[in-house]
C-alpha positions, 0 to 999 in steps of 0.5 A: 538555510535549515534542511528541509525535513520529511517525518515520516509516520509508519507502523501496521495497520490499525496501529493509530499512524492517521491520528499521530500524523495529523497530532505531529502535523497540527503541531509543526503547522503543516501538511500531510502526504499520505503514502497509501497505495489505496487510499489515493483511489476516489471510490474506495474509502470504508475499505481502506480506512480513509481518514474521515472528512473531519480529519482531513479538514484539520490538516491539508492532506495530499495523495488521499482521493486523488486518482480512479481505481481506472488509473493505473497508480504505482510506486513511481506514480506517487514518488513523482507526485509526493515529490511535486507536493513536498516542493510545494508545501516546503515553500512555506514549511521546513518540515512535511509528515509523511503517513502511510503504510505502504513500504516501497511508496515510502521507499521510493520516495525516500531512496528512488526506486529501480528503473524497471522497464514499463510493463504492458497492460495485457502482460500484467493482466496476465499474471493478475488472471494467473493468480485470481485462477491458481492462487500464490501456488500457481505463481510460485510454479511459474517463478520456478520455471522464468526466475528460479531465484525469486522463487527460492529467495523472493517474497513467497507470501505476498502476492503482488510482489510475486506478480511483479517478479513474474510479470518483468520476467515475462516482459524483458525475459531477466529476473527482476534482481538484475534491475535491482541496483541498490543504490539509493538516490540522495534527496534534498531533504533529511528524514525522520522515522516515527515508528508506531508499534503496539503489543500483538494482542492489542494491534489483534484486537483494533484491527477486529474491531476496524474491520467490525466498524467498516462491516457495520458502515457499508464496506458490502455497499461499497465493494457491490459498487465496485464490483464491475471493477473486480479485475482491476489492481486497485481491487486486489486488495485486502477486504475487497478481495473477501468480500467479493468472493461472498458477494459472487456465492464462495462462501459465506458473509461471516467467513468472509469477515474472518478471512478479512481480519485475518488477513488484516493481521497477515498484513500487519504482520509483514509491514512491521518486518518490513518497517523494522528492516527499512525505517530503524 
């Protein structure tokens, strides 16, 4: 009997991974998994470019609307439901499209992930408040004191992993590296990388132009909405963030435009590093 097979569609935001996935998925009749860290969440969708409710009545998509922005939802929460959809649709397939832009939910559904110990919620609170107060600063200040090492060597740029780091310190009192085995689990099924890349300018200029469209569609609406959520995980997001921060009197609507797409780009630019050290 064949091997079953993930392809798995990755590359920056606004590069075109949703229409390529569904035109691969049409194609091989089949279904789509969408490993996006906020896409999954019900109340979220002009923010996080959900695929429209055309697309998804083209190809039967997984993971996409699935949870509360109240529920807690990690790489470990979708490595356990990815796996359960992909028994499912390889019932009837060989083959299952994977699309999203979220690495380590790629990662941990293709490799495992660390056996890191559960985090309780008022220590991960904490660290949340450290970063909302102080910024990326004040979490390298108290990585430098708890985990010298990821302070040093870890990702110093993104934030979540920087409140990760610091939130395990705290918990178990190790840095986080000492969880960090490497090895990688074997799954039942081979994988194929689909990596979608454009020249800077354009991947610039799309991204503009997203974040133009999901102004112009409601994403304050949305995010006003949202706004009792603020302290949640789920909020502390690209384009949420920004538009919080108008909403709540910092500054102003059209600056926070500009720090969305710049920020956007920020973002692009760490996933295509990330894709490129991880995918090929």
């Amino acid at each position: 009997m064949a091997k079953k097979k993930c392809i798995i569609v990755v590359g920056p935001t606004a590069a075109g991974k949703t229409a390529e996935a569904i035109r691969i998925a049409k194609e091989l009749g089949t279904e789509i998994i969408s490993a996006d860290s906020r896409q999954c969440y019900r109340e979220m969708n002009i923010g996080v470019a959900r695929p429209t409710t055309e697309e998804l009545a083209t190809v039967q998509h997984h993971f996409i609307a699935t949870h509360s922005v109240t529920e807690k939802v990690t790489a470990a929460t979708f490595e356990k439901e990815a796996l359960a959809a992909l028994e499912k649709i390889f019932l009837n397939h060989d083959v299952a499209v994977i699309c999203g832009g979220t690495g380590l939910y790629i990662k941990a559904l293709v490799e495992g992930l660390d056996q890191i110990p559960e985090i309780p919620d008022e220590i991960r609170a904490q660290a949340i408040s450290l970063f909302k107060e102080k910024g990326i600063a004040g979490l390298r200040e108290n990585l430098l004191s708890l985990d010298h090492e990821f302070a040093e060597k870890g990702d110093a740029s993104n934030p979540n992993r920087m409140m990760r780091a610091l939130e395990v310190v705290m918990h178990t009192g190790r840095p986080i590296q000492q969880f960090q085995t490497g090895e990688k689990l074997k799954r039942a099924f081979e994988v194929e990388y689909v990596m979608l890349d454009l020249p800077r300018e354009l991947l610039y200029e799309r991204i503009n132009i997203r974040v133009d469209n999901m102004i112009a569609s409601g994403l304050e609406d949305e995010v006003r909405s949202l706004i009792q959520h603020k302290n949640l995980p789920a909020l502390k997001t690209v384009g949420y963030n920004e538009m919080i921060d108008f909403i709540e009197g910092r500054c102003p609507k059209e600056e926070a435009i500009e720090k969305i797409k710049q920020h956007t780009r920020n973002y692009a630019k760490r996933q295509l590093t990330w894709f490129k050290k991880f995918a090929i």
